[in-house]
C-alpha positions as CSV (number, residue, x, y, z in Angstrom):
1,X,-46.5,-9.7,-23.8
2,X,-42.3,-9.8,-23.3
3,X,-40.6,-7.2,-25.1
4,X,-36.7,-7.6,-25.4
5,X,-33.8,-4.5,-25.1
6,X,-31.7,-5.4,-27.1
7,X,-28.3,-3.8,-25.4
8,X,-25.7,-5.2,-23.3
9,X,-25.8,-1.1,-21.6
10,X,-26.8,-0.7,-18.6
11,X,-27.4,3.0,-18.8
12,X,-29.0,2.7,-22.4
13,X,-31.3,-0.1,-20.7
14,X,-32.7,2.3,-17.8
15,X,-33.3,5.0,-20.5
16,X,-35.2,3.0,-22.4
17,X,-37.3,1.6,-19.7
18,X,-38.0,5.1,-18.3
19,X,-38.8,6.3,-21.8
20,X,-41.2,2.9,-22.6
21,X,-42.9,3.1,-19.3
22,X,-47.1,2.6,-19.4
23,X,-47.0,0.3,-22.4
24,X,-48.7,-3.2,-21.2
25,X,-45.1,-5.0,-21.9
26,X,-43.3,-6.8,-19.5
27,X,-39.8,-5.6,-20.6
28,X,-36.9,-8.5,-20.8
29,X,-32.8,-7.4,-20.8
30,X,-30.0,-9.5,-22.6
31,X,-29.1,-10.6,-19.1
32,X,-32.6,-12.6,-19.2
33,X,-31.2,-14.5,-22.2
34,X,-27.4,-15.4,-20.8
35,X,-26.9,-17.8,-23.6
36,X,-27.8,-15.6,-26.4
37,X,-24.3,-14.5,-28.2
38,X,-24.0,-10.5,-28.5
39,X,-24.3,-9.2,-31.7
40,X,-21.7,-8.1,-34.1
41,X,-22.4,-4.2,-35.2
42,X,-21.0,-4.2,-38.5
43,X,-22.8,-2.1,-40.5
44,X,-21.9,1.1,-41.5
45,X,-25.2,2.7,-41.1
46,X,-27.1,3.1,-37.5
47,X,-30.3,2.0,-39.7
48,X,-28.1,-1.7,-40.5
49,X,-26.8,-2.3,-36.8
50,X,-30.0,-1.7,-35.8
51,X,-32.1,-3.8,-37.6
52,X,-29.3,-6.5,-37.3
53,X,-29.7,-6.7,-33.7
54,X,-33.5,-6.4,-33.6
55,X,-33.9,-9.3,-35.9
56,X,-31.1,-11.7,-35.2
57,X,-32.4,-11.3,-31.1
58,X,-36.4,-11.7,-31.7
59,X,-34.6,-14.7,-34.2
60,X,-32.5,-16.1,-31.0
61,X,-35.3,-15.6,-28.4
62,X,-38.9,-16.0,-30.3
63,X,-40.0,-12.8,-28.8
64,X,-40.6,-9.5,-29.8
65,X,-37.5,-7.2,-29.8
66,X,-36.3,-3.5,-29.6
67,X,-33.1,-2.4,-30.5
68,X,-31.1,1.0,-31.0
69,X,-27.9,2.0,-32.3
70,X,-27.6,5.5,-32.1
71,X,-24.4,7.9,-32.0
72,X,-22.6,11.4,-32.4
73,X,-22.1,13.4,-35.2
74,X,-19.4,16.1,-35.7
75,X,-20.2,18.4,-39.0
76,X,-16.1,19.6,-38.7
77,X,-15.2,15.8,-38.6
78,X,-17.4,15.0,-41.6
79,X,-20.0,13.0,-39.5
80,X,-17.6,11.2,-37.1
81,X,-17.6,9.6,-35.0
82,X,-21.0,8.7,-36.0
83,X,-21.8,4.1,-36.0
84,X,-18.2,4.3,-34.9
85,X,-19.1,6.4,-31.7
86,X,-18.6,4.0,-28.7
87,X,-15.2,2.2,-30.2
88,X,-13.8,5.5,-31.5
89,X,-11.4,6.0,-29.5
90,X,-10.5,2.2,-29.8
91,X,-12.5,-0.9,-28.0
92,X,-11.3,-0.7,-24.5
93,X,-11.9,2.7,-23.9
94,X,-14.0,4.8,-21.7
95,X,-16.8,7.2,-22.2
96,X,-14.0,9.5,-20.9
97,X,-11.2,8.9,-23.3
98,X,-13.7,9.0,-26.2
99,X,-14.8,12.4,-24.8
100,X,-11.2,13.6,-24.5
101,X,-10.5,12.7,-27.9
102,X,-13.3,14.7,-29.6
103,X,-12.4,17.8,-27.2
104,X,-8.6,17.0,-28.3
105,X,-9.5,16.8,-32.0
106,X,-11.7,20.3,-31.9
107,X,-8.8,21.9,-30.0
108,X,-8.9,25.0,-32.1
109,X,-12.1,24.5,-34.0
110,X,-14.2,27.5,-33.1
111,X,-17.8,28.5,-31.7
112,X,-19.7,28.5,-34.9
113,X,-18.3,25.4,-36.4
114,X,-18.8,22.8,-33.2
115,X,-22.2,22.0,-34.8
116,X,-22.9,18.0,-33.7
117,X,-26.4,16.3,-33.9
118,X,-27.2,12.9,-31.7
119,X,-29.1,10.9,-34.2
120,X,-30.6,7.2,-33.2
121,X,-32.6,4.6,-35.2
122,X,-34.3,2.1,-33.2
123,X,-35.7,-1.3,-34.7
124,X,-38.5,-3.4,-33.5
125,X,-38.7,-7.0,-35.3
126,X,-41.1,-9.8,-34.2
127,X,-39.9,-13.7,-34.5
128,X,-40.7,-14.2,-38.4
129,X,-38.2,-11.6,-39.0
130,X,-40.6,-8.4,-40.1
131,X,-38.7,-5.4,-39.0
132,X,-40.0,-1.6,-38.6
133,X,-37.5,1.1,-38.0
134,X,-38.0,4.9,-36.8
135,X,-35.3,7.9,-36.0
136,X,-34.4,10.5,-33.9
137,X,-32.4,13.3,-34.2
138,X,-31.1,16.1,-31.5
139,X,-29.3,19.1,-33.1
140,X,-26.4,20.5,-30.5
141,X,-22.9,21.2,-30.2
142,X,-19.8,20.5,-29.0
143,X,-18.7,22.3,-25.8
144,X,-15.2,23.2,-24.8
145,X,-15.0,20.7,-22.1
146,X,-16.9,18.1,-19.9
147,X,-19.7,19.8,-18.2
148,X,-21.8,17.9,-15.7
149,X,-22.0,14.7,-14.2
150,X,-25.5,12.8,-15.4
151,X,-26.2,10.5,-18.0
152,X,-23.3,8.8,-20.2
153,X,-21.5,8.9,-23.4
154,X,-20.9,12.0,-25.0
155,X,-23.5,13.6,-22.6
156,X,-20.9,15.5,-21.0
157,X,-19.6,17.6,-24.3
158,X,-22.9,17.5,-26.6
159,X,-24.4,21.0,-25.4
160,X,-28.2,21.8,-26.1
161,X,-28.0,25.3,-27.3
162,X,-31.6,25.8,-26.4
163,X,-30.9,25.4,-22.6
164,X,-27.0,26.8,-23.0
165,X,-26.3,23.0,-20.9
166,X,-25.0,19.5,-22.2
167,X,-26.8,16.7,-21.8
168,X,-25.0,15.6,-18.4
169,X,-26.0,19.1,-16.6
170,X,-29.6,19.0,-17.7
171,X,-29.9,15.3,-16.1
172,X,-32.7,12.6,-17.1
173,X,-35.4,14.5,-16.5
174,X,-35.0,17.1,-19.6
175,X,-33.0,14.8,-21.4
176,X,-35.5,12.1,-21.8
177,X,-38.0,14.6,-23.3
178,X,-35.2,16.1,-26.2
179,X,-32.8,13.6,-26.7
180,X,-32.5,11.9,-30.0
181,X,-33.5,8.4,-28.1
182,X,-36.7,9.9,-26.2
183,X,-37.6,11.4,-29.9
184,X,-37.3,8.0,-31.4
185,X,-38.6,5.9,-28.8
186,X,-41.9,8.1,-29.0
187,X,-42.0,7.0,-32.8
188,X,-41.5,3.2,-31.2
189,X,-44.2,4.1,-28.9
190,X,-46.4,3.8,-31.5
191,X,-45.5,1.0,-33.4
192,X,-45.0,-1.4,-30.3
193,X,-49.2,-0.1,-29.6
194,X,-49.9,-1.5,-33.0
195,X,-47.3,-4.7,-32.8
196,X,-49.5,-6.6,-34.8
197,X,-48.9,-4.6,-37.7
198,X,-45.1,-5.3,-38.5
């Protein structure tokens, strides 16, 4: 059975592949549908974009679909950047101004108040429109600067304290067994066994 990613993001689409491998699906990217519009994220929940994605693609493409929005959470910023994460430091930007502008913002924000979580809610919806969602949250922190050179993001300045390492310095192999995506997609694990259910 096809199973569509619902992201335009490369990396995002390699992590989910990885993290979705041995399930009997053969697993479709947006670039298999070149026609298909992108979707418009405007919800202000990760729950809403989600779901809007999920539902309006398996809509669009009469197969079953998968889709995440997922982002980072500053406690000291009251939750931001949070849905706004990948246009927070405006729509053409890179993962390293977005970076530079969190580290910029925490300037003189100490230790014990850099507490940040990772949270992501991925969707699954089948062609009639029925929708399941699950979450996934990774506690952290934000370090003083950009520390490694693997995955993508915020990966470089969420630090795990657990391992005393950001995401980018403990690479995919770690990451895709803590992350707030790997903890999610394991919930998705089980929902896409039982498909028929939703």
């Amino acid at each position: 059975m096809d199973l569509v990613i619902a992201t335009l993001n490369k990396k995002k689409l390699i992590e989910i592949k990885d993290l979705l491998n041995n399930l009997d699906f053969n697993i479709l990217s947006m670039d298999d549908f070149p026609d298909i519009p992108e979707v418009i994220e405007d919800s202000d929940t990760f729950e809403g974009n989600a779901v809007k994605k999920a539902v309006e693609i398996a809509c669009m493409t009469r197969k079953l679909t998968l889709a995440d929005d997922s982002g980072l959470e500053i406690d000291c910023l009251g939750g931001e950047p949070g849905v706004r994460s990948a246009r927070y430091a405006g729509e053409k930007a890179t993962d390293e101004d977005r970076n530079r502008k969190v580290l910029e913002l925490l300037n003189d924000v100490p230790k014990e108040k850099r507490a940040a979580r990772f949270r992501c809610v991925i969707a699954i919806a089948n062609p009639d429109g029925d929708v399941q969602t699950v979450e996934g949250v990774c506690e952290g922190e934000i370090a003083f600067g950009l520390l490694g050179n693997e995955g993508f993001g915020y990966d470089p300045i969420f630090l795990v304290p657990s391992y005393g390492k950001t995401f980018a310095e403990l690479g995919p192999e770690i990451k895709n067994q803590i992350s707030h995506r790997a903890i999610a997609l394991r919930k998705a694990r089980n929902l896409l066994a039982n498909f028929g259910s939703i």
